[in-house]
C-alpha positions as a printed NumPy array, in Angstrom:
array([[-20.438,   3.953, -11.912],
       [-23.962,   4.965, -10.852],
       [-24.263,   8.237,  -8.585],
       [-24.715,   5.867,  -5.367],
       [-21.602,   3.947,  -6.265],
       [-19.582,   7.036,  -6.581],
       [-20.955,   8.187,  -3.572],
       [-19.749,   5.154,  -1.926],
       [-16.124,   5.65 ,  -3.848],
       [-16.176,   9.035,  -2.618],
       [-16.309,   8.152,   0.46 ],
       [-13.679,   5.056,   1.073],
       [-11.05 ,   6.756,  -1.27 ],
       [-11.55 ,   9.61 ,   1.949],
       [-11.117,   7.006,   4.147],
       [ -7.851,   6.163,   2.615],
       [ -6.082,   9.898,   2.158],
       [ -7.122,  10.164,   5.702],
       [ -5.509,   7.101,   7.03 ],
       [ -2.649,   6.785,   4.39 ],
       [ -0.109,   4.394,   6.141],
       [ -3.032,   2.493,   7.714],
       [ -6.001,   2.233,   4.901],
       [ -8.545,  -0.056,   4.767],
       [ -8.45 ,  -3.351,   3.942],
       [ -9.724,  -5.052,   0.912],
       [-12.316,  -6.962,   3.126],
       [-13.754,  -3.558,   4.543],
       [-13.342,  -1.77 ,   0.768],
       [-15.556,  -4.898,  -0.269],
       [-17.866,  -3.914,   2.198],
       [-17.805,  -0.168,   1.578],
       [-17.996,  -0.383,  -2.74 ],
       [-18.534,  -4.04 ,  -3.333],
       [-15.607,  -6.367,  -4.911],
       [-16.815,  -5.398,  -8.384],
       [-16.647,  -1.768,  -7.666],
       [-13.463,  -2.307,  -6.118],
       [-12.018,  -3.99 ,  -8.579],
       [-12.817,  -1.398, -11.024],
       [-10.942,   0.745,  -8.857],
       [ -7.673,  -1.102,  -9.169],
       [ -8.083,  -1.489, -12.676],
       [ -8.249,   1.967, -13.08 ],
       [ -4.916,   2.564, -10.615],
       [ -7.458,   4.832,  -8.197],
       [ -5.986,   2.11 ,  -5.6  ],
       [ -2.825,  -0.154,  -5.707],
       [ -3.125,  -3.808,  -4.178],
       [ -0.104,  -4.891,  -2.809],
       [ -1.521,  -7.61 ,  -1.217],
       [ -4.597,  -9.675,  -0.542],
       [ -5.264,  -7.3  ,   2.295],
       [ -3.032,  -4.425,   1.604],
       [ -4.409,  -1.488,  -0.842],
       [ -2.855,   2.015,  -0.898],
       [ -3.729,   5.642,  -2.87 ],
       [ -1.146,   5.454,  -5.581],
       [  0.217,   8.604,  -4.579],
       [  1.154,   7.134,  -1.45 ],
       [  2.382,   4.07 ,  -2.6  ],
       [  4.885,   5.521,  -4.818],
       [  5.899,   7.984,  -1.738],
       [  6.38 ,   4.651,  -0.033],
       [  8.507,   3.215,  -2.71 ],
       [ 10.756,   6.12 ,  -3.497],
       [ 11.409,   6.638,   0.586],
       [ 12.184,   3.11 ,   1.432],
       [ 14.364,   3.701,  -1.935],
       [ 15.981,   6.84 ,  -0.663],
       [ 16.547,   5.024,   2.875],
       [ 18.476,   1.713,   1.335],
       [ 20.881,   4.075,  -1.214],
       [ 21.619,   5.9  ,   2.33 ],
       [ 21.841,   3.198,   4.776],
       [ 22.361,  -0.028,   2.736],
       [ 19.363,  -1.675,   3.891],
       [ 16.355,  -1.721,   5.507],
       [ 14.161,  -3.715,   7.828],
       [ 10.656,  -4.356,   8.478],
       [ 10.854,  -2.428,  11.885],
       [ 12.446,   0.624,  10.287],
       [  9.818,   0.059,   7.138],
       [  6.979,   0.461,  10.134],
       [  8.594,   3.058,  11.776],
       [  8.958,   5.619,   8.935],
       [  5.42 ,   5.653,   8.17 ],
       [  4.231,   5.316,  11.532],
       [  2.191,   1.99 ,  10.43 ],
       [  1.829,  -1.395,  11.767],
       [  3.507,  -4.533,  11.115],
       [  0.802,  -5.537,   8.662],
       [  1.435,  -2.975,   6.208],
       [  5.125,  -2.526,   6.574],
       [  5.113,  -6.193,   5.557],
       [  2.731,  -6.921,   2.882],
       [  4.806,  -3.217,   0.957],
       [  8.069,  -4.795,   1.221],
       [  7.203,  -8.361,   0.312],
       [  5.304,  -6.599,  -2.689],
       [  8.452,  -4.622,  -3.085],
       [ 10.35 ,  -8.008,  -3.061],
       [  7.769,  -9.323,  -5.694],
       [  8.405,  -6.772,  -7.961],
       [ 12.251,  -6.736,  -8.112],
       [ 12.685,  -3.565,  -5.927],
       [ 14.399,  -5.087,  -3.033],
       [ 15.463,  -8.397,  -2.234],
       [ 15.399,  -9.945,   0.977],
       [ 18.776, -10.737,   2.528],
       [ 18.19 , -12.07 ,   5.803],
       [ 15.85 ,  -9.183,   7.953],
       [ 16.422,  -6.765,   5.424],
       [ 16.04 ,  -5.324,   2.067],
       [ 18.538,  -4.371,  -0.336],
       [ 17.842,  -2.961,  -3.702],
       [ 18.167,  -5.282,  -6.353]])
């Protein structure tokens, strides 16, 4: 990356420890780095896509995973509300993690909630 591109890295990847539950989305990240730079970025795991809108700090994203974990092996299940709710985030995000989650084998969707698989 050239000096004004890492600037411009610097500078979203800020953006998204300051908002962690509520990041940018890939349309503004496109703006902010370009979709080449950005997709560098996810290549390199500096940001996790868990949708076509949805990118988190991989740190977060794994604190994501292993609390909605946590949650089910306590309570069973989870739903999207309670998803939202625990990381004070809105229905966009809660969403696009645990339909990512449901991608991935984590959880599987059993009516409104999750279960682990």
């Amino acid at each position: 990356l050239s000096p004004e591109q890492q600037r411009q890295v610097d500078a979203l990847l800020a953006r998204f420890r300051r908002q962690p539950y509520t990041t940018p989305s890939v349309k503004e990240s496109i703006a902010a780095v370009g979709e080449e730079v950005l997709g560098v970025l996810i290549d390199r795991g500096d940001l996790v896509q868990v949708s076509s809108e949805v990118l988190f700090l991989p740190q977060t994203y794994e604190e994501m995973v292993a609390r909605i974990r946590v949650h089910i092996e306590h309570e069973g299940s989870i739903t999207l509300a309670q998803a939202r709710d625990m990381f004070g985030t809105s229905r966009k995000y809660a969403q696009a993690l645990l339909e990512h989650l449901d991608e991935i084998g984590v959880t599987k969707r059993v009516g409104d909630e999750r279960v682990l698989r």
